[in-house]
ZAKOL-444468 format. One record per residue (C-alpha): residue in three letters; x, y, z. Coordinates in steps of 0.5 Angstrom, whole numbers, padded with zeros to 4 digits, always signed. Layout:
N
AlaXYZ...
This chain:
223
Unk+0088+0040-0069Unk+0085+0036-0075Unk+0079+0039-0077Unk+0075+0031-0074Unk+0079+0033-0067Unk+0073+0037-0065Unk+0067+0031-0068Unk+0072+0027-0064Unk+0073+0030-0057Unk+0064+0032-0057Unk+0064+0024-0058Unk+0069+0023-0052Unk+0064+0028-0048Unk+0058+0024-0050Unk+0060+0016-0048Unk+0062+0020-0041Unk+0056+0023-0040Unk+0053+0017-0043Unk+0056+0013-0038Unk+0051+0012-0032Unk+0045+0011-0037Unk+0049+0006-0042Unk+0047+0000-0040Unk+0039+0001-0041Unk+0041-0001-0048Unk+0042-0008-0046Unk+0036-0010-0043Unk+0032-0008-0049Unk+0030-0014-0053Unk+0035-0015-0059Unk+0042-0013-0054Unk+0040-0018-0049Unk+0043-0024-0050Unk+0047-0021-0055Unk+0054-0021-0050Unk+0053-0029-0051Unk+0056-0029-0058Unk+0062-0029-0055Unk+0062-0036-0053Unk+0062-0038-0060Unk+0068-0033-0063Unk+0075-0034-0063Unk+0077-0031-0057Unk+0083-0033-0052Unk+0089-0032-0050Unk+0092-0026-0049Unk+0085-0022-0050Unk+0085-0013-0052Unk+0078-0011-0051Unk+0078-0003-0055Unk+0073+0000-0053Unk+0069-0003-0046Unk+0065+0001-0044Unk+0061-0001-0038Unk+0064-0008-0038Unk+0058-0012-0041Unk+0062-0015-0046Unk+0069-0014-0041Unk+0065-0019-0036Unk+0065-0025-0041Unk+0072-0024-0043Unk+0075-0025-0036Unk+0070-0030-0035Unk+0075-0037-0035Unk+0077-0041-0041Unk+0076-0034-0044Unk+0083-0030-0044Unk+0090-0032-0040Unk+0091-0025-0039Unk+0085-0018-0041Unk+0087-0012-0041Unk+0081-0007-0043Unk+0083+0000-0046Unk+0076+0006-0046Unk+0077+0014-0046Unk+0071+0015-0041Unk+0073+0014-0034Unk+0066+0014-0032Unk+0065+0008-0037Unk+0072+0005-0033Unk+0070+0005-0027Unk+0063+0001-0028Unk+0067-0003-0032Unk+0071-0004-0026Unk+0066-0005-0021Unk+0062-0010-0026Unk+0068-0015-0026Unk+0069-0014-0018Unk+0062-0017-0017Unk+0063-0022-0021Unk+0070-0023-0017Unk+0073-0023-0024Unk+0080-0019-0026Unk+0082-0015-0032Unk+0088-0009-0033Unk+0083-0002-0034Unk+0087+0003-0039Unk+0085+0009-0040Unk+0087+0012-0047Unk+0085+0016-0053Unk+0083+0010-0058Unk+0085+0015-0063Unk+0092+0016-0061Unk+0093+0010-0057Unk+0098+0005-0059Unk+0100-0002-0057Unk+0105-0003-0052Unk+0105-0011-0054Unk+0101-0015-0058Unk+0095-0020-0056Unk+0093-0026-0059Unk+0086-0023-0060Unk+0084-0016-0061Unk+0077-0015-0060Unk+0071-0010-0059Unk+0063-0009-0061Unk+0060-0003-0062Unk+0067+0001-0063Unk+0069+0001-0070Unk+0062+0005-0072Unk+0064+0010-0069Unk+0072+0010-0073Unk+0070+0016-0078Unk+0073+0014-0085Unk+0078+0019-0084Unk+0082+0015-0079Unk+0079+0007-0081Unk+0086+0006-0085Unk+0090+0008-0079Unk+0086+0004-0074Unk+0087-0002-0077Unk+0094-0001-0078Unk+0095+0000-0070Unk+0091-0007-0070Unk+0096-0009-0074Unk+0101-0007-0068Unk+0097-0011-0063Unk+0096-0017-0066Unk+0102-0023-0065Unk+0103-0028-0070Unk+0097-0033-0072Unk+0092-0028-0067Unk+0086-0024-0070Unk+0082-0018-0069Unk+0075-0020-0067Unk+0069-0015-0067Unk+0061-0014-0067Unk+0058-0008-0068Unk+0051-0005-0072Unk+0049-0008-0079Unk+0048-0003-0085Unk+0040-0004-0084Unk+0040-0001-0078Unk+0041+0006-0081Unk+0034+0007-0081Unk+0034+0008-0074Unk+0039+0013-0072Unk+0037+0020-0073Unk+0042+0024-0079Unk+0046+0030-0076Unk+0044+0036-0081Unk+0050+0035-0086Unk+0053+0030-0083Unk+0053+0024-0087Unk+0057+0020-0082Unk+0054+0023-0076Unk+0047+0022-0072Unk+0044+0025-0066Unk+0044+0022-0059Unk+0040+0026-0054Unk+0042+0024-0047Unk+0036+0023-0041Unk+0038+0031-0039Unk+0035+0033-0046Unk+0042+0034-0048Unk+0044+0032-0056Unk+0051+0030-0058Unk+0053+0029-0065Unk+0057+0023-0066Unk+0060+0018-0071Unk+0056+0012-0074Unk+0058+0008-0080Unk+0053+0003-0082Unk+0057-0003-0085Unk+0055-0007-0090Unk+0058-0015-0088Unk+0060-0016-0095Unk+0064-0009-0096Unk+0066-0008-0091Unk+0070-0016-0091Unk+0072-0013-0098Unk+0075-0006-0095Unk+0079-0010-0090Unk+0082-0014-0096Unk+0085-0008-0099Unk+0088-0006-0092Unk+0091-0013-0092Unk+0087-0017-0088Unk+0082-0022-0089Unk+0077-0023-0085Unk+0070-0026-0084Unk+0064-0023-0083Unk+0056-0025-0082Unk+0050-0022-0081Unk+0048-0026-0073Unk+0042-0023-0069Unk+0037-0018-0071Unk+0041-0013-0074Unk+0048-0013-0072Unk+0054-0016-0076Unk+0060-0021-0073Unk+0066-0022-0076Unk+0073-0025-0074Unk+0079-0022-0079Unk+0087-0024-0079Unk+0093-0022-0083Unk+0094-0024-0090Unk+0100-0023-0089Unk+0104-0022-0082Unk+0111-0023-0085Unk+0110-0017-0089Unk+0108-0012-0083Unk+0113-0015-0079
């Protein structure tokens, strides 16, 4: 066991424990039509979503004209099952995997990669790593799209003692959990992507949050 293995199992336990209070974040002010950025990004074809949570953005993906096939992959069973329940609501379908996104790898590749709120919580230790198994789950000609929390948001999350990378989040049972949280900054993190091979575009859109759509530099060389 490496010594973030800890950090990462009590992360794990806490979106589990989150999981029937998660989308209270969605009906405040500034997440509220943020799902709908999907409609303007470059997802399609055979769609990864990493990371789905409760199925907000999930829904979006399966909806028509957004995927030819979804599959959706999150560690929490109790994320999966509301996710599950949401699409079935909707009358809309998706393959659910549960797996250690840490540890999971592709068993095929996708046109299109994709995951919001999930690559602040990759620690640094492991970005590397990450995105070279994105590089395995992705076809020829797709991309690794993604939304996530921009760096000026840092203000609002409360430090873990000693924990540059970590915050505190305390559940409604009074529970707090440390988790990581990174705060990318759009330009650098467009340049820390470059020095792994990809390049990518990323913007700041709605009120604190960052979109961006990476690719390859070169597949031939991953290949």
């Amino acid at each position: 066991m490496d010594d973030l293995q800890p950090l990462l199992d009590g992360q794990l336990r806490y979106y589990r424990a989150r999981a029937p209070e998660y989308d209270e974040v969605y009906a405040e002010r500034s997440f509220r039509s943020l799902t709908g950025l999907v409609d303007d990004l470059p997802v399609g074809g055979d769609v990864l979503e990493l990371a789905c949570g409760t199925g907000q953005w999930t829904v979006r993906l399966a909806r028509a004209g957004r995927s030819r096939s979804l599959t959706a992959v999150d560690g929490a069973p109790e994320m999966l099952g509301i996710a599950r329940g949401r699409l079935e609501a909707e009358g809309l379908t998706a393959t659910f995997e549960e797996a250690d996104l840490f540890t999971w790898r592709p068993s095929r590749r996708y046109d299109t990669v994709f995951f919001a709120f999930w690559l602040s919580h990759v620690p640094p230790a492991r970005f590397a790593a990450f995105w070279a198994m994105l590089a395995d789950a992705v076809a020829g000609g797709g991309r690794v799209v993604f939304v996530d929390t921009d760096a000026g948001e840092r203000a609002s999350e409360r430090a873990a003692p000693g924990g540059r990378d970590t915050v505190l989040r305390r559940l409604r049972d009074g529970s707090e959990h440390e988790v990581v949280k990174l705060f990318h900054d759009a330009a650098g993190l467009a340049a820390e992507l470059a020095k792994l091979g990809w390049t990518a575009q990323v913007d700041p859109t709605g009120e604190g949050f960052i979109k961006g759509v990476a690719t390859l530099t070169d597949r031939s060389a991953r290949d």
